[in-house]
C-alpha positions as CSV (number, residue, x, y, z in Angstrom):
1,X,0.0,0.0,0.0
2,X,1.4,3.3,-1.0
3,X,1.7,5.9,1.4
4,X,-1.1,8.3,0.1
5,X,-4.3,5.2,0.2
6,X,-2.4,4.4,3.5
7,X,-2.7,7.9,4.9
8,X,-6.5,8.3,3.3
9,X,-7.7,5.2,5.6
10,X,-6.1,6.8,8.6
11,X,-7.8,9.8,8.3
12,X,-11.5,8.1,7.2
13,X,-10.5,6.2,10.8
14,X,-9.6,8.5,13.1
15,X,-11.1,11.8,11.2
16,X,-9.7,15.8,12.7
17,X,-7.5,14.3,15.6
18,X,-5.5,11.9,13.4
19,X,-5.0,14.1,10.6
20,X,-3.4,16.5,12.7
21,X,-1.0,14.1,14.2
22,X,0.3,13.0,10.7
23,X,0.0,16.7,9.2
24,X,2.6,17.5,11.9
25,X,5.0,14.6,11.8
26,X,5.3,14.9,7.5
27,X,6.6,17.8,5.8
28,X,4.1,20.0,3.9
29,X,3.8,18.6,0.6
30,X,5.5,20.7,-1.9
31,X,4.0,22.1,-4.9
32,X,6.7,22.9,-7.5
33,X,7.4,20.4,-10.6
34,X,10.4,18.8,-11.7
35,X,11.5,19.4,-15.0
36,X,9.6,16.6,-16.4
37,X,6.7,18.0,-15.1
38,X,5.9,15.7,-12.2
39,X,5.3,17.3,-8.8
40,X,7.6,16.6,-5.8
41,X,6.0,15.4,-3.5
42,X,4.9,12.3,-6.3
43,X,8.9,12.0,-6.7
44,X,8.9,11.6,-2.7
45,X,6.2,8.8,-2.6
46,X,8.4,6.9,-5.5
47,X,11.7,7.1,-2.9
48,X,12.5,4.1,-1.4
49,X,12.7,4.9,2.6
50,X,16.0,3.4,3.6
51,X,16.4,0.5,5.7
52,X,17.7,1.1,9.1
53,X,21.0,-1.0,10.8
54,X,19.0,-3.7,12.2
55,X,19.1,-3.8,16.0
56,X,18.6,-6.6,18.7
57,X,17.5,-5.6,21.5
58,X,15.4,-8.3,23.4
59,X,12.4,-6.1,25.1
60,X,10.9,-9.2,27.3
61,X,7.2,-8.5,29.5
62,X,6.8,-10.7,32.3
63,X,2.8,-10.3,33.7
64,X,2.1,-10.7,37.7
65,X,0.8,-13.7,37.3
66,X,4.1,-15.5,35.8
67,X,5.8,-13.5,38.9
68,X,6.5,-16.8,40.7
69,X,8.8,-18.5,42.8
70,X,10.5,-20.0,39.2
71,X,10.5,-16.8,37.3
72,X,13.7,-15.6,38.9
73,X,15.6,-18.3,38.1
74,X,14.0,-18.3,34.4
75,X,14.5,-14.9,33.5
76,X,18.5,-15.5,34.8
77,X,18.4,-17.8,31.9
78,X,16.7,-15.8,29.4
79,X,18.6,-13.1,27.3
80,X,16.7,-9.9,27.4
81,X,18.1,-6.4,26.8
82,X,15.0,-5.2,28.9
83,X,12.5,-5.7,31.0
84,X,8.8,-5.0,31.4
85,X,7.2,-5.8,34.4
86,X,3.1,-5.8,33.8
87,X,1.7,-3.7,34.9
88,X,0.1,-1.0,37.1
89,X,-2.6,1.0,36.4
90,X,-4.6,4.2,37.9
91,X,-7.7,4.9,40.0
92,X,-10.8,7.2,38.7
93,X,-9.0,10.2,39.6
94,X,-5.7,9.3,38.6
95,X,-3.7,8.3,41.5
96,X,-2.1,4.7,40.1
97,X,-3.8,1.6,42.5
98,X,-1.9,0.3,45.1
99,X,-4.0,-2.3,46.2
100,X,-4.3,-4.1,42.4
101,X,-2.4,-7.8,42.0
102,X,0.2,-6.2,39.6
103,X,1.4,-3.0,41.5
104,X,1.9,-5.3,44.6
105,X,3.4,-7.6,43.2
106,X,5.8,-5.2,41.4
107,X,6.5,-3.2,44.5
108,X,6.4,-6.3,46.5
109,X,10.0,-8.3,47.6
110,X,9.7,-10.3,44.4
111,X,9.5,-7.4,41.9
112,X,11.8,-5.2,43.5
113,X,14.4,-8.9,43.5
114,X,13.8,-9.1,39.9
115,X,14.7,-5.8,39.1
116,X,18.0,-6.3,41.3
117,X,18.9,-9.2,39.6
118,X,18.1,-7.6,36.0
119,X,20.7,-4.6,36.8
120,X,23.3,-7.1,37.8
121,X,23.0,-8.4,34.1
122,X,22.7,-5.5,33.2
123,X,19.7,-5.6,32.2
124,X,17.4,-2.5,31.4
125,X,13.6,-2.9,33.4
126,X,10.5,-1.0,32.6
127,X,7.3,-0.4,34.5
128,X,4.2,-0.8,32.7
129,X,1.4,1.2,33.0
130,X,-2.1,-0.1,31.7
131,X,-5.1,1.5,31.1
132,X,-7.5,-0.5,29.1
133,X,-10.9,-0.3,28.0
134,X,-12.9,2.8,26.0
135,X,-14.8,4.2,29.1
136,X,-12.0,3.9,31.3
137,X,-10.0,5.7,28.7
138,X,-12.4,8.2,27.3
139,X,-12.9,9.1,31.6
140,X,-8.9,9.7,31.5
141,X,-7.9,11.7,28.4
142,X,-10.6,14.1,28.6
143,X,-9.1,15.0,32.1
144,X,-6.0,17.0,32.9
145,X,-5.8,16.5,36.5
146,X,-6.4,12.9,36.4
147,X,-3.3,12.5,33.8
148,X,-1.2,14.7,35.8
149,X,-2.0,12.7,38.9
150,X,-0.9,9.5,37.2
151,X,2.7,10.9,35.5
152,X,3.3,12.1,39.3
153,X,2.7,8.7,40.4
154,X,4.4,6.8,37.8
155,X,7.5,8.9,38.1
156,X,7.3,8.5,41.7
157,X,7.3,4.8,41.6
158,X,10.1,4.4,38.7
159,X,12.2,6.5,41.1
160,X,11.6,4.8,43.8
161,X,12.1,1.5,42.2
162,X,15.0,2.5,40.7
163,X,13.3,1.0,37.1
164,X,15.0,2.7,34.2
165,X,12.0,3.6,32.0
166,X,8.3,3.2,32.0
167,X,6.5,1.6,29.4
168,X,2.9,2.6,28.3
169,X,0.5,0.1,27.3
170,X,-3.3,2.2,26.5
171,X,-6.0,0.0,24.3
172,X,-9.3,0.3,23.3
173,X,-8.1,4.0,22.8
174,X,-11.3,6.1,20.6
175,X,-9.4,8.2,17.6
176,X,-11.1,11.2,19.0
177,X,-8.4,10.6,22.0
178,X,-4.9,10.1,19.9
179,X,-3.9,13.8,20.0
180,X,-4.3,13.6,24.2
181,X,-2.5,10.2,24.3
182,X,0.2,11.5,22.2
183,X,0.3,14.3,24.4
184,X,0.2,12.4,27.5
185,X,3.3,9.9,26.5
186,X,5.6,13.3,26.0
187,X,4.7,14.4,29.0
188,X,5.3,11.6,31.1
189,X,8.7,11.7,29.3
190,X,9.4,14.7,29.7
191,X,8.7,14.5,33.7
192,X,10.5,11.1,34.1
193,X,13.6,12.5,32.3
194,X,13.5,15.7,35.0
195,X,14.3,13.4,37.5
196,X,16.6,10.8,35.5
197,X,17.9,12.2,32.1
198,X,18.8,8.5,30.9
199,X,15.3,7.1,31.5
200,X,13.6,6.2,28.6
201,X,9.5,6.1,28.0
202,X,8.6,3.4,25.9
203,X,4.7,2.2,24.6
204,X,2.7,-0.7,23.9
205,X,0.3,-0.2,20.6
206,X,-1.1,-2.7,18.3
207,X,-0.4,-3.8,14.5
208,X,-3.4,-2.3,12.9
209,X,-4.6,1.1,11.8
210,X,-5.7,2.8,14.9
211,X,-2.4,1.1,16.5
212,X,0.1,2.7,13.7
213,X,-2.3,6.3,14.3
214,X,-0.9,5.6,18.4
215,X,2.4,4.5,17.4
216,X,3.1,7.6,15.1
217,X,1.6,9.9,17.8
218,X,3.7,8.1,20.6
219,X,6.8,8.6,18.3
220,X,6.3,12.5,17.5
221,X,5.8,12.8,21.2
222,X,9.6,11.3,21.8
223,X,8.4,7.7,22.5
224,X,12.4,6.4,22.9
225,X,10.1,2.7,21.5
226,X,7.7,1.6,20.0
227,X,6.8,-2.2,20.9
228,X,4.4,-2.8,17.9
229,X,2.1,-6.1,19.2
230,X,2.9,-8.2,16.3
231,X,0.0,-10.8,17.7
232,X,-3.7,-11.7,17.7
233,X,-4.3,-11.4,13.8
234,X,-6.1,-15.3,14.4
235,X,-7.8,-14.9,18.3
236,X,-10.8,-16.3,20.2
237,X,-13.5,-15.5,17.6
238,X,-11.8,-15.6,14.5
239,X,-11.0,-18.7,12.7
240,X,-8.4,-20.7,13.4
241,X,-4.3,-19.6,12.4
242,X,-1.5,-18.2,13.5
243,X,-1.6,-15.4,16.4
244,X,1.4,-13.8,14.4
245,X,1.5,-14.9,10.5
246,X,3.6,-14.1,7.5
247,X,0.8,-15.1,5.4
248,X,-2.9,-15.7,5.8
249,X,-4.7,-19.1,5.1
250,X,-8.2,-16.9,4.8
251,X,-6.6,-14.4,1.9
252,X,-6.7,-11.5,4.3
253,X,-3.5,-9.2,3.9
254,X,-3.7,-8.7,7.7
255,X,-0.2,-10.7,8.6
256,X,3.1,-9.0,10.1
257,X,4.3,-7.7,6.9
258,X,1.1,-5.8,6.3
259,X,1.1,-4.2,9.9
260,X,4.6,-3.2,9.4
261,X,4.2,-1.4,6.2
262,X,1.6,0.0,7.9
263,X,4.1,1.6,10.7
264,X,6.7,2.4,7.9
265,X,4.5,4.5,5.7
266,X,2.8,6.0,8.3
267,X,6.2,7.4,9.6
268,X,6.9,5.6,12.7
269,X,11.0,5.2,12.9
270,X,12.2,1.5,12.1
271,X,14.9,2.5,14.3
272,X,12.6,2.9,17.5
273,X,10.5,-0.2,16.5
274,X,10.3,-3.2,18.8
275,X,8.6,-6.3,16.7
276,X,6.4,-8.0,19.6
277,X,5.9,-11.8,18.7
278,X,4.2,-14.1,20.5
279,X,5.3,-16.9,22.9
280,X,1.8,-18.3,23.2
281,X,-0.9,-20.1,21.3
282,X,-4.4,-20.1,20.9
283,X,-7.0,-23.7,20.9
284,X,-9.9,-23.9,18.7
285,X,-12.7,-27.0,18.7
286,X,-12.6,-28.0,15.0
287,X,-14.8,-29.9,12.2
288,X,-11.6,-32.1,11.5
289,X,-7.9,-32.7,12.3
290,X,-7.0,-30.8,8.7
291,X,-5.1,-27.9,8.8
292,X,-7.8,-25.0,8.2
293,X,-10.4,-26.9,9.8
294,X,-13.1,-24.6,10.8
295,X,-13.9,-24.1,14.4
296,X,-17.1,-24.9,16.1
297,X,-16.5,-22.5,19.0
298,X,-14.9,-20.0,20.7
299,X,-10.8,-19.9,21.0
300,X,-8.4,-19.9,23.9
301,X,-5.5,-19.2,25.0
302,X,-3.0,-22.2,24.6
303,X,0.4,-21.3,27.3
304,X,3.1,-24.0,26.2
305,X,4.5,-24.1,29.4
306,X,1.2,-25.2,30.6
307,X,1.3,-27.8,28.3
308,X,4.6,-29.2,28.0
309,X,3.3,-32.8,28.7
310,X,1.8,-32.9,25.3
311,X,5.1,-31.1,23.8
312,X,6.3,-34.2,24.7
313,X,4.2,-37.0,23.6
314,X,5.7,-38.5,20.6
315,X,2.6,-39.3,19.6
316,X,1.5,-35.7,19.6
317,X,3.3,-34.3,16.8
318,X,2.8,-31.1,15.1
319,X,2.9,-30.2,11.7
320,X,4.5,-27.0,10.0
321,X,2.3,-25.1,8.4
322,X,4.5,-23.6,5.9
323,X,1.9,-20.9,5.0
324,X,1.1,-18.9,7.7
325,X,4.6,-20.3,9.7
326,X,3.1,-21.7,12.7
327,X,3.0,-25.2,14.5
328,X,-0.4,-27.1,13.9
329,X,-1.5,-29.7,16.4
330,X,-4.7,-31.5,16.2
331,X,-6.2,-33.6,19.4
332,X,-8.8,-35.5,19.8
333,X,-11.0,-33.5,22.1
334,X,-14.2,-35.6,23.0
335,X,-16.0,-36.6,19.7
336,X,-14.7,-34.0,18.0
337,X,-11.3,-32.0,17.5
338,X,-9.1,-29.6,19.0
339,X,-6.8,-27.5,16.7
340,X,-3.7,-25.9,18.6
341,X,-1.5,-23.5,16.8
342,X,1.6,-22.1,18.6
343,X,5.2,-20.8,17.3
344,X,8.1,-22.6,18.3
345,X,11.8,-21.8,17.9
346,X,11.8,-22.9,13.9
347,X,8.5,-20.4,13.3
348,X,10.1,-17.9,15.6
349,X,12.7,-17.6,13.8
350,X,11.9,-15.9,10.1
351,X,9.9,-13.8,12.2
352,X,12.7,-12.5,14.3
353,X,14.7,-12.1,10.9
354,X,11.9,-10.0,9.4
355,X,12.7,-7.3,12.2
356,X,16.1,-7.5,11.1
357,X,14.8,-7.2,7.4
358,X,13.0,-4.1,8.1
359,X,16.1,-2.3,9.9
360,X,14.1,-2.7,13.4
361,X,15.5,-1.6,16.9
362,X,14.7,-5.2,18.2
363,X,12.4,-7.9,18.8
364,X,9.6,-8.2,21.9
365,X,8.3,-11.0,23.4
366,X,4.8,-11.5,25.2
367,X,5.3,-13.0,27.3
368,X,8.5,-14.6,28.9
369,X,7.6,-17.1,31.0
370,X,5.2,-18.6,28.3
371,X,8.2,-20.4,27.2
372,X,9.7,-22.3,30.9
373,X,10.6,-25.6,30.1
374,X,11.3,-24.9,26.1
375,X,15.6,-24.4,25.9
376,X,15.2,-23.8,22.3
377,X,13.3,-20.9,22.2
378,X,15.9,-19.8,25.1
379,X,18.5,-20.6,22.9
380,X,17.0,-18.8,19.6
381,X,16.7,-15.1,22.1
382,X,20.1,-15.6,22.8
383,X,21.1,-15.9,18.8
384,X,19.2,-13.0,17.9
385,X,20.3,-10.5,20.5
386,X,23.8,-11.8,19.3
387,X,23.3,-10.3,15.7
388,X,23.9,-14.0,14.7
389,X,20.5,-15.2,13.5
390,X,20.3,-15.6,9.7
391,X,18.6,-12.1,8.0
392,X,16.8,-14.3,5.5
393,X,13.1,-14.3,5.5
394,X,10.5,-16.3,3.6
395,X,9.0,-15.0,0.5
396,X,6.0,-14.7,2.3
397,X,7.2,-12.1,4.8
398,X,9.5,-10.3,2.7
């Protein structure tokens, strides 16, 4: 998609707010002609944008409920370049909630161990903050004082924490609100730097339109990354597939590719990118054992390490599906079937190649933990954040 359908759709979605944010991150378009008697700003859309040095930067969120007695000893063996503990979130006016699972558990002995341990690898960690759902959001960005209230207490926290940056994960975010959102991540930067001038504010936004509108406005803001959710293409309503593919079974051009043209030609820096793959699966019942069998119901979530019993069974084997690059296993589930696609080391790994194709900062990972008990995909984090994993990627995520 070129960039001026691309930029049509985004306005059509998001209407006065977004076209602001784009009209101010992209030069005016200029009028004159070239001597051939095209315009300039059509010689601009034929210019290749460059591709970045690829970076590898591992940017790893653990959730409070893998915060276990194991996940020390699991994130010792995982090689992250940061990470993001999940998460923390505010109250009606603002001041963040103390007495929810994730802020005790962050500011609790364990959290404040892990962090310890994370600097002594030197390891970067991130809070995150979390405010999901439209009425909770559309309460917050349409108040001042209730933003302010949360930036004091976010900074206060990181500080007192000793965290390193502050990562900001808003969704279900109406278009009407990117401007303020945008607003609100320089901000927060801006006050968390006052205090530590290395800290860095990084955010959490998805890998579809309204998600590239947040990323773009994060980025103009001074976002220092932008961890695009490369995940939930195929989820608990949808057919069956891959939660992150580099192709789609259904013909839909929604895979990672598409979502990352998407940030590209929208304008969000390839060089402050972070490509978030998932380390989970999703289960569908099914008509059949095929690959592409249709479901009969809803979806859920599939954690391997939950499962590692049937990663084990020889007789459970699952097949590669070459398409979509994802692991297909099919069990019988009662009198009918269960269809279980998850990504392993071998389909992790042209996806991690595709961020260093596109010239990314770095790959993500929700969510570490998923993965105890499977050394390869240890093994494969490590390769990447080496700069050793092969740059080749599949003709259908090129």
């Amino acid at each position: 998609m070129t960039r001026r359908p691309l930029l049509a759709a985004l306005l059509a979605a998001f209407a006065v707010t977004s076209a602001f944010i784009f009209a101010t991150s992209r030069p005016a378009a200029d009028s004159t002609t070239t001597s051939d008697g095209r315009s300039a700003s059509q010689d601009a859309a034929k210019t290749p944008i460059p591709i970045p040095i690829p970076g590898h930067e591992v940017f790893g969120f653990v959730p409070y409920w893998e915060m276990d007695d194991g996940i020390a000893a699991h994130l010792a063996k995982t090689d992250l370049t940061t990470l993001a503990l999940f998460s923390v979130t505010h109250k009606k006016n603002g001041d963040l909630a103390p007495a929810e699972r994730g802020y005790r558990r962050i500011d609790g002995p364990l959290g404040r161990r892990l962090i310890s341990e994370a600097h002594e690898r030197g390891v970067r960690v991130e809070i995150v903050y979390t405010s999901f759902g439209a009425g909770k959001n559309d309460a917050f960005f349409l108040s001042d004082d209730a933003q302010q209230r949360t930036i004091a207490g976010l900074v206060a926290m990181a500080t007192d924490l000793g965290v390193d940056g502050i990562n900001v994960d808003v969704e279900l975010l109406a278009g009407k609100h990117v401007v303020a959102y945008g607003t609100f991540v320089g901000r927060l930067r801006t006050a968390l730097r006052a205090v530590d001038s290395e800290a860095q504010v990084s955010v959490a936004t998805s890998a579809n339109i309204s998600g590239t509108a947040m990323a773009l406005a994060a980025s103009v803001a001074g976002a220092d990354r932008i961890f695009m959710m490369g995940y939930d293409y195929h989820w608990s309503g949808s057919e069956p597939g891959a939660s992150a593919p580099l192709a789609r079974r259904d013909g839909s051009l929604k895979d990672l590719a598409w979502s990352l043209d998407l940030y590209r030609d929208a304008g969000v820096p390839a060089e402050r990118t972070i490509l978030g793959l998932p380390l989970y699966g999703m289960s569908w019942p099914v008509e059949g054992p095929e690959l592409g069998a249709a479901r009969t119901g809803r979806g859920t979530v599939w954690i391997p390490a939950d499962n590692l019993g049937i990663l084990k069974d020889p007789s459970a084997t699952p097949v590669l599906d070459s398409l979509e690059v994802v692991e297909h296993l099919a069990l019988p589930d009662g009198d009918g079937w269960r269809a279980i696609y998850f990504d392993s080391a071998a389909t992790l790994t042209p996806k991690l190649a595709l961020a260093n194709a596109r010239g990314l900062a770095g790959a993500g990972l929700w969510a570490v933990g998923y993965e105890r008990g499977l050394p390869d995909v240890s093994k494969l984090i490590a390769t990447f954040k080496s700069g050793k994993l092969s740059s080749s990627v599949s003709p259908t995520g090129s």
